[in-house]
C-alpha distance (Angstrom), angle and dihedral (degrees) to the residues before:
residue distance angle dihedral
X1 . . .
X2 4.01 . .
X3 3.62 122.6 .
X4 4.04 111.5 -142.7
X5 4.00 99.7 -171.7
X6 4.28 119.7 -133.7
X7 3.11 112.2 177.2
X8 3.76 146.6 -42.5
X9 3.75 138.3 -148.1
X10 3.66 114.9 -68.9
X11 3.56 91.0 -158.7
X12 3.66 95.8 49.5
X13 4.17 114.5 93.3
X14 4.13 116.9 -100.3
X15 3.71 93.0 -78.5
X16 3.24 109.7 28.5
X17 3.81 138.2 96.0
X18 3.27 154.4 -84.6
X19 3.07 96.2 105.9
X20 4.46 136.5 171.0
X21 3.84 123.3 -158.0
X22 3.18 136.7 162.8
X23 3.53 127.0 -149.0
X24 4.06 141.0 -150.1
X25 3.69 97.3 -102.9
X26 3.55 84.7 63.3
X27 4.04 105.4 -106.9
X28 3.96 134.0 102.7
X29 3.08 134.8 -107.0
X30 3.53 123.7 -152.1
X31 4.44 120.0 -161.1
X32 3.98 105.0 -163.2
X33 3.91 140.5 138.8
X34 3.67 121.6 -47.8
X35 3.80 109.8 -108.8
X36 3.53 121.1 -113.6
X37 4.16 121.3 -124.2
X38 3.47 92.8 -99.2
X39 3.65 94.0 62.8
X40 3.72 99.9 37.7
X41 4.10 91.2 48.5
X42 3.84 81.9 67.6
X43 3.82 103.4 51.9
X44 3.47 129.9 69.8
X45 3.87 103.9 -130.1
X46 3.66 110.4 179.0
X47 3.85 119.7 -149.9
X48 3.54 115.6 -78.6
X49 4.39 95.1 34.0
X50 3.14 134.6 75.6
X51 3.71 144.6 -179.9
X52 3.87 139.7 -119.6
X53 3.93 129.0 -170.0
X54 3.63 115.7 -129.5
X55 4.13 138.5 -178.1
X56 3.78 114.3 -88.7
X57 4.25 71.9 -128.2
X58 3.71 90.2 83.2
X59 3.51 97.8 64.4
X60 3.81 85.9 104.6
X61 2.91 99.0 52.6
X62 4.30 100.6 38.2
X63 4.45 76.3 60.4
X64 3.76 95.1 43.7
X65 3.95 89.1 62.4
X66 3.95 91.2 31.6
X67 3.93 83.1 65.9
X68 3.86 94.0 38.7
X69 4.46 80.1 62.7
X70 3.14 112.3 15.0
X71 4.18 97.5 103.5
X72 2.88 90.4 57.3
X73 3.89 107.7 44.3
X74 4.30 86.9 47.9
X75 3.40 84.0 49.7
X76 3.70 99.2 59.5
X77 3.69 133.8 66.2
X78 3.85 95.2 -117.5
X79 4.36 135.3 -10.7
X80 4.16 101.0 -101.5
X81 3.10 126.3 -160.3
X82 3.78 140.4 -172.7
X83 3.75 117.0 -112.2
X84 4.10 116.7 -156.9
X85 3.49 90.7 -93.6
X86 4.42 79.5 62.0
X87 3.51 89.1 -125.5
X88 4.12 117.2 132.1
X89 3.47 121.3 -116.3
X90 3.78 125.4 -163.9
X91 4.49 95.8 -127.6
X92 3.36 98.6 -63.1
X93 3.98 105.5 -103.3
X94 3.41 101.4 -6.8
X95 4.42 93.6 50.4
X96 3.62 131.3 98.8
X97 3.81 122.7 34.8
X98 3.62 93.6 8.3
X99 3.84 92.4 69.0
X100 4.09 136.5 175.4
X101 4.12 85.7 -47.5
X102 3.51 95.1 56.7
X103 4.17 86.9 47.8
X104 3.35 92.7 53.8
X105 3.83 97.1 49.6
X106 3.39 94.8 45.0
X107 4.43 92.4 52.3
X108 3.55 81.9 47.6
X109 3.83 93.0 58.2
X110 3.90 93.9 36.9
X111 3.84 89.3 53.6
């Protein structure tokens, strides 16, 4: 998987995150702040994900590299990605038939 680097928090020291990539296999990937117990007590992270926090100041940048892939992830049936193992996996719970429509409607109701 490549890295291409959009942008990073302006706020944030020299080496520091945020930060917004986006990768070959057409997703994002998002460096940010480990989340505190609190939060993660509340989600359900399945094995294998995780979850960052990030500014509300990165929206610009989170969009930049949503444009940079998005043709290509409405185009397909589901995001992959490779596990460890370098296997692809249709998005965990949410791959497969459900698709980039289904994504969408459900970050709409989330939101």
């Amino acid at each position: 998987m490549h890295l291409t680097f959009i942008g990073k928090d302006p706020l944030s020291n020299p080496t520091g995150s945020p930060t917004v990539y986006t990768t070959s296999d057409g997703t994002l990937v998002v460096q940010g702040w480990v989340l505190g117990e609190e939060a993660r007590e509340q989600m359900n992270i399945p094995e294998g994900e995780d979850a960052v926090e990030i500014p509300v100041r990165m929206l610009p940048d989170i969009l930049k590299g949503f444009l940079g892939v998005s043709a290509r992830a409405i185009d397909a049936d589901a995001i992959r990605r490779r596990t460890g193992s370098g296997a692809a996996h249709g998005g965990g719970e949410h791959g497969g038939e459900q698709g980039a429509a289904g994504h969408e409607q459900e970050q709409r109701g989330a939101a």
